[in-house]
MDTraj code that builds the backbone (N, CA, C; nanometers):
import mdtraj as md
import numpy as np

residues = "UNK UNK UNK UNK UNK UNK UNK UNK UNK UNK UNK UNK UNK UNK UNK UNK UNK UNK UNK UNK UNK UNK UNK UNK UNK UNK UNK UNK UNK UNK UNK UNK UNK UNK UNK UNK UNK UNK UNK UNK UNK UNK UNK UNK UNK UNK UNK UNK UNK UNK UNK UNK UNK UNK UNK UNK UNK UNK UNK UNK UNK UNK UNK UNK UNK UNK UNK UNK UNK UNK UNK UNK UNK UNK UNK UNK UNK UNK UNK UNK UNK UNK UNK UNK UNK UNK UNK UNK UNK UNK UNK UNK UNK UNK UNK UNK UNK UNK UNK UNK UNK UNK UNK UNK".split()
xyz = np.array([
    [6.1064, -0.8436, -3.0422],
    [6.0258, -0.9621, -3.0659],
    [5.9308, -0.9413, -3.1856],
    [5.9205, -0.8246, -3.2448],
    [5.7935, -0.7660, -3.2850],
    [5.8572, -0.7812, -3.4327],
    [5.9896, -0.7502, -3.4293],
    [6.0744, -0.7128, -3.5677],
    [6.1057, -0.8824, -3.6136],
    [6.1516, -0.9016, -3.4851],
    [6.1565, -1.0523, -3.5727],
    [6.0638, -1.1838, -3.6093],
    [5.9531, -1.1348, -3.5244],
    [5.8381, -1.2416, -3.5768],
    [5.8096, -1.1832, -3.7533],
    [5.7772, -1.0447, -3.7289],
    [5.7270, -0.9876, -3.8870],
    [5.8284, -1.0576, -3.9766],
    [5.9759, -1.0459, -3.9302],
    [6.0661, -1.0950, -4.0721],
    [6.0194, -1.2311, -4.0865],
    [6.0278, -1.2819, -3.9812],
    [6.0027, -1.4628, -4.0229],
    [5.9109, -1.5033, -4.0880],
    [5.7953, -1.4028, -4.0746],
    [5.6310, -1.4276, -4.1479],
    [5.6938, -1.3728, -4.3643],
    [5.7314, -1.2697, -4.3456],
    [5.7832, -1.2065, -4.4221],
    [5.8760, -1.2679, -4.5131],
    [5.9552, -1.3901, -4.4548],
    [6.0208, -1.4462, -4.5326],
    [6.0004, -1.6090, -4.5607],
    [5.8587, -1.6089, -4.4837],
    [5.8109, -1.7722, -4.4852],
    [5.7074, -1.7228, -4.6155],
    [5.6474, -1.6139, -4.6421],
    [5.5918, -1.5534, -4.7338],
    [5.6612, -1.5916, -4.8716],
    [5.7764, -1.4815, -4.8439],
    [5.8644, -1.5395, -4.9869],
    [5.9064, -1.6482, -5.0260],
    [5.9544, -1.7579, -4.9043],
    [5.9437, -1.8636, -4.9598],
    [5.8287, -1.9373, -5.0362],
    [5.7596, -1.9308, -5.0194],
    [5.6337, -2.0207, -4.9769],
    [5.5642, -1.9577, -5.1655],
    [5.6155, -1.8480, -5.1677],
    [5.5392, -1.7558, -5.2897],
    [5.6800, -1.8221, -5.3991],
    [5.7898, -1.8261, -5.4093],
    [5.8861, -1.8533, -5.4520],
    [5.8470, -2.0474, -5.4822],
    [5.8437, -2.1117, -5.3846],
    [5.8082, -2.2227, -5.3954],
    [5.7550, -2.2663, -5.4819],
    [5.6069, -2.1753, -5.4744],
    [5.4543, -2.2332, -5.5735],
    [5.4840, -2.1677, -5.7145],
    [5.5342, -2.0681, -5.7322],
    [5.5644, -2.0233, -5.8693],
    [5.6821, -2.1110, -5.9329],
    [5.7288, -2.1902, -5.9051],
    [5.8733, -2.2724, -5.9113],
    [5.7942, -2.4125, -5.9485],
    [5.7089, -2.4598, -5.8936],
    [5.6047, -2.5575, -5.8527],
    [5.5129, -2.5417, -6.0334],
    [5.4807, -2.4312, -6.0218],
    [5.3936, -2.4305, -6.1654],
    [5.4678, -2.4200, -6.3006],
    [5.5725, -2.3088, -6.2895],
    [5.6886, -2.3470, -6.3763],
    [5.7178, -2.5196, -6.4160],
    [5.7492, -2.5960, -6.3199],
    [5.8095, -2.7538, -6.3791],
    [5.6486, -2.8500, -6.3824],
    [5.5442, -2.8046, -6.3567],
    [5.3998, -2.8945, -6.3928],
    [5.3692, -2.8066, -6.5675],
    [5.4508, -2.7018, -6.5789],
    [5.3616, -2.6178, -6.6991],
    [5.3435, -2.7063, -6.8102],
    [5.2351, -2.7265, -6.8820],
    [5.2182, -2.7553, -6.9735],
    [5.1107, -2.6722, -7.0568],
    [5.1910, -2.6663, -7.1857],
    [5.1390, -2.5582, -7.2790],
    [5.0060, -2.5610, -7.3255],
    [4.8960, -2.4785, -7.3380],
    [4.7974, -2.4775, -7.3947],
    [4.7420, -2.5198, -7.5102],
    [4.6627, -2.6322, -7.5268],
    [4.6293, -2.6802, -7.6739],
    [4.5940, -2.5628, -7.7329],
    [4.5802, -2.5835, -7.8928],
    [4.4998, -2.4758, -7.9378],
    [4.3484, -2.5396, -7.9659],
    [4.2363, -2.4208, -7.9440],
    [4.1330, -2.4762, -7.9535],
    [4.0408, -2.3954, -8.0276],
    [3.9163, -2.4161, -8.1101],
    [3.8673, -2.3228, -8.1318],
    [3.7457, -2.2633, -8.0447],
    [3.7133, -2.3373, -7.9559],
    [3.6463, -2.2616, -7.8126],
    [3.7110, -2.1666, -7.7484],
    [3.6156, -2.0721, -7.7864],
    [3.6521, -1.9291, -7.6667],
    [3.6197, -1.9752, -7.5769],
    [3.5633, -2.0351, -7.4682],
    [3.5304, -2.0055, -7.3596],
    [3.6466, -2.1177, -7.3059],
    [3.6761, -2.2118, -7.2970],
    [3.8075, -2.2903, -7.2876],
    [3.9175, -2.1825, -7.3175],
    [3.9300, -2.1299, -7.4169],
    [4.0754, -2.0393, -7.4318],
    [4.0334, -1.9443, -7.3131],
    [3.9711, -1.8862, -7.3131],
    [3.9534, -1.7664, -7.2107],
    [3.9454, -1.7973, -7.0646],
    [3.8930, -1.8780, -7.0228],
    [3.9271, -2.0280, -6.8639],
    [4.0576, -2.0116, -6.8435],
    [4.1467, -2.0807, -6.9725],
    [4.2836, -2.1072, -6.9772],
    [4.3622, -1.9933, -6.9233],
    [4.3450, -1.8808, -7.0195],
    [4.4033, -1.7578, -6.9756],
    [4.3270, -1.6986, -6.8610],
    [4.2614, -1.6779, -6.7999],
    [4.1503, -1.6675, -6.6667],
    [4.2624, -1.7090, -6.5440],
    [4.2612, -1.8367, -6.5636],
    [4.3702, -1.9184, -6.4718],
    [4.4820, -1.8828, -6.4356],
    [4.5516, -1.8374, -6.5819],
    [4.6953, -1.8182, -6.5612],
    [4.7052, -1.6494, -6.4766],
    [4.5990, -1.5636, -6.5412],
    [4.6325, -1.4172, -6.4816],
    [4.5826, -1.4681, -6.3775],
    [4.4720, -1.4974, -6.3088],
    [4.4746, -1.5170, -6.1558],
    [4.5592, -1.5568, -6.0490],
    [4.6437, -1.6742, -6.0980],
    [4.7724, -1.7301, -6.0468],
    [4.8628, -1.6339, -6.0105],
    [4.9164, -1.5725, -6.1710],
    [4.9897, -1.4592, -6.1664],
    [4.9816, -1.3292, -6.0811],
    [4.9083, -1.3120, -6.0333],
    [4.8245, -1.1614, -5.9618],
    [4.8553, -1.2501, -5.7764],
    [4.7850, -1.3390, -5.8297],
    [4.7929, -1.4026, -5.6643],
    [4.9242, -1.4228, -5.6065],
    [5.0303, -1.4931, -5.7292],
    [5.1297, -1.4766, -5.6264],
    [5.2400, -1.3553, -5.6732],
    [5.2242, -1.2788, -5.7198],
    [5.2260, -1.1328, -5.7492],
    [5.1993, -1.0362, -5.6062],
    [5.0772, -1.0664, -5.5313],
    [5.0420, -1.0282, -5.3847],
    [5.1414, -1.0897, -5.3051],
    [5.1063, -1.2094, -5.3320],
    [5.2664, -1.2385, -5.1983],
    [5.3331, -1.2432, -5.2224],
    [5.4282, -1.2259, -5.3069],
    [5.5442, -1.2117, -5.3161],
    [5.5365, -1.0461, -5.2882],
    [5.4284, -0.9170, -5.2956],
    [5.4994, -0.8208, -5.2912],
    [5.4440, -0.8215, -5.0979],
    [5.3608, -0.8487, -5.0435],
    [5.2898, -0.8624, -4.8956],
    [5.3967, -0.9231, -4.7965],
    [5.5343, -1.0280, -4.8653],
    [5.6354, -1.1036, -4.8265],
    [5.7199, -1.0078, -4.8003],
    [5.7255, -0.9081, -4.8664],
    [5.8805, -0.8482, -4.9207],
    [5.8230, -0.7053, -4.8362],
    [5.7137, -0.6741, -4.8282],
    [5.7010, -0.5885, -4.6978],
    [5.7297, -0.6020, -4.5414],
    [5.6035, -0.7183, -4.5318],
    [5.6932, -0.7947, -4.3852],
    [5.7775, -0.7884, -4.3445],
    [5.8875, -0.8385, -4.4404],
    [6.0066, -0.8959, -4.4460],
    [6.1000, -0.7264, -4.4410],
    [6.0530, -0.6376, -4.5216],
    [6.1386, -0.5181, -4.4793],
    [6.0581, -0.4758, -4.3544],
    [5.9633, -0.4290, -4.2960],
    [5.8958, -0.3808, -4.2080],
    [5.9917, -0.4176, -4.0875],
    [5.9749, -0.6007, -4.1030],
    [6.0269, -0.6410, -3.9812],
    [6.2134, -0.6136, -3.9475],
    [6.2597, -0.6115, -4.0702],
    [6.3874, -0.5818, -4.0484],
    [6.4083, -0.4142, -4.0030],
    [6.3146, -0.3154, -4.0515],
    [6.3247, -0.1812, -3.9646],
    [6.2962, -0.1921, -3.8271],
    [6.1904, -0.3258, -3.8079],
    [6.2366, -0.2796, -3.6161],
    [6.2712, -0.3519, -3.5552],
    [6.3695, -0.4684, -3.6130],
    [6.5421, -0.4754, -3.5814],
    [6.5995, -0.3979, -3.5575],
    [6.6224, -0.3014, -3.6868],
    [6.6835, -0.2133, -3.6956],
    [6.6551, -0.0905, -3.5777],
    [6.5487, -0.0945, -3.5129],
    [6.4880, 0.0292, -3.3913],
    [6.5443, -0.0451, -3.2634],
    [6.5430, -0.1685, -3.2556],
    [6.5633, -0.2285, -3.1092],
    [6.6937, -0.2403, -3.0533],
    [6.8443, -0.2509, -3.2083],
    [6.8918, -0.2414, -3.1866],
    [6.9703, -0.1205, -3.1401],
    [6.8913, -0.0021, -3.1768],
    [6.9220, 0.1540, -3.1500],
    [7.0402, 0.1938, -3.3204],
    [6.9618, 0.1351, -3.3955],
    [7.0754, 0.1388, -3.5550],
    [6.9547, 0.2462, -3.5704],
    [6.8284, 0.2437, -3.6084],
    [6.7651, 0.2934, -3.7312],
    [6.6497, 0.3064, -3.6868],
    [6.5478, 0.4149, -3.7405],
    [6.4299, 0.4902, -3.7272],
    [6.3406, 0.4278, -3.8098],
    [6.2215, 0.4189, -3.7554],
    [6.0967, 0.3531, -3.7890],
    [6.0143, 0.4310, -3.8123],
    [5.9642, 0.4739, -3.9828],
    [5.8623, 0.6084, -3.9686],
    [5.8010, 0.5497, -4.0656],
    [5.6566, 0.6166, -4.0193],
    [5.5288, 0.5759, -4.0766],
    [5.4883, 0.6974, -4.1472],
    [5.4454, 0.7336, -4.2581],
    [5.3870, 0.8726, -4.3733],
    [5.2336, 0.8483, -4.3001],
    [5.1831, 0.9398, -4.2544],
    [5.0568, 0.9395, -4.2076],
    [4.9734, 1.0871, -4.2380],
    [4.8806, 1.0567, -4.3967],
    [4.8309, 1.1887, -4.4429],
    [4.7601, 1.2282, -4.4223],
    [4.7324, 1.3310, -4.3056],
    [4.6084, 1.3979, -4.2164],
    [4.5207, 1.3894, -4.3063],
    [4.3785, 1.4003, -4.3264],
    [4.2523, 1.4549, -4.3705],
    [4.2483, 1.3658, -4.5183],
    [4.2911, 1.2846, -4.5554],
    [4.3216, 1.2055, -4.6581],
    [4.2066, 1.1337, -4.7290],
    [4.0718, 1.1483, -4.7858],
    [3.9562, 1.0526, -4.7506],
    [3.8906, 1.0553, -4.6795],
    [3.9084, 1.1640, -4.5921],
    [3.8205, 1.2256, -4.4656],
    [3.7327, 1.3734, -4.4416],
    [3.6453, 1.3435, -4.4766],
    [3.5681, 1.4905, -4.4812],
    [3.5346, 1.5643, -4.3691],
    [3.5585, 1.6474, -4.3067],
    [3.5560, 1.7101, -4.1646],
    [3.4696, 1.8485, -4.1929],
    [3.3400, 1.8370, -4.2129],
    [3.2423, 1.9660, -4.1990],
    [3.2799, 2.0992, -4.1411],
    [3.2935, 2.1583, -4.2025],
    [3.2876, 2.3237, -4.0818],
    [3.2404, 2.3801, -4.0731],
    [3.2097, 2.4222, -3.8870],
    [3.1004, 2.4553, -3.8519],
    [3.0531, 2.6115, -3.8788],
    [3.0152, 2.7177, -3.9189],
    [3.0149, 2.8250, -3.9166],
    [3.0281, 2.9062, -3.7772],
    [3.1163, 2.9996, -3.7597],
    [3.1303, 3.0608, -3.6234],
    [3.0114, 3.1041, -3.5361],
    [2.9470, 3.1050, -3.4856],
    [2.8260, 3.2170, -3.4494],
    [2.8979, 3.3730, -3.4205],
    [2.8220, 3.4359, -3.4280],
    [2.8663, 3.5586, -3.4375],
    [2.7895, 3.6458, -3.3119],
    [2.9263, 3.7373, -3.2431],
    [2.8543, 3.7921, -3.1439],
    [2.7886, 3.9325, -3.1209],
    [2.7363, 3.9227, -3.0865],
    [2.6061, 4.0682, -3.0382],
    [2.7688, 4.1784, -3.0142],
    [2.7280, 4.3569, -3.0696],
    [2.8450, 4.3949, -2.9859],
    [2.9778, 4.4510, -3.0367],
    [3.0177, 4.4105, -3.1504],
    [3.1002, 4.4169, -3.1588],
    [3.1060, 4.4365, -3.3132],
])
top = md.Topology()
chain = top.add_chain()
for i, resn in enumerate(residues, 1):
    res = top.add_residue(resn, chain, resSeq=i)
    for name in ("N", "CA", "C"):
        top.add_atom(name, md.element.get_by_symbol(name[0]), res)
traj = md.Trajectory(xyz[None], top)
């Protein structure tokens, strides 16, 4: 249930990211030229933001969308589901000095 909700999210993603980039493609209309920087720089402002945004979903889609097909792939008893998990990664763990005993 788990594998196939993720794909469906995963591939309502790609659509949906596929859609709106398809969507701005046939509204595009080309940039006047102007001699205002701050209008030219808006203009281009716009377009990399767009670009980046659906740049995220389309790559956030295409994870889902594989994620969920690996645990398909686990439920049906086809294929292994592994996660890279890097101990101590960003994590600072103090050490304590031993005490030392009388004695010996």
């Amino acid at each position: 249930m788990l594998g196939l909700g993720t794909t469906i999210i995963g591939l309502a993603l790609l659509i949906l990211t596929f859609a709106m980039g398809f969507s701005v493609f046939l509204t595009y209309k080309g940039a006047t030229p102007t001699s205002d920087l701050a209008t030219s720089m808006g203009t281009l402002l716009f377009a990399a933001i767009l670009a980046l945004f659906l740049g995220v979903m389309g790559w956030v889609g295409s994870l889902l969308m594989l994620r969920g097909l690996d645990f398909e792939k686990v439920e049906k008893g086809v294929g292994v589901v592994t996660f890279r998990v890097d101990k101590g990664v960003g994590i600072m763990t103090p050490q304590q000095p031993e005490p030392e005993t009388k004695g010996t």
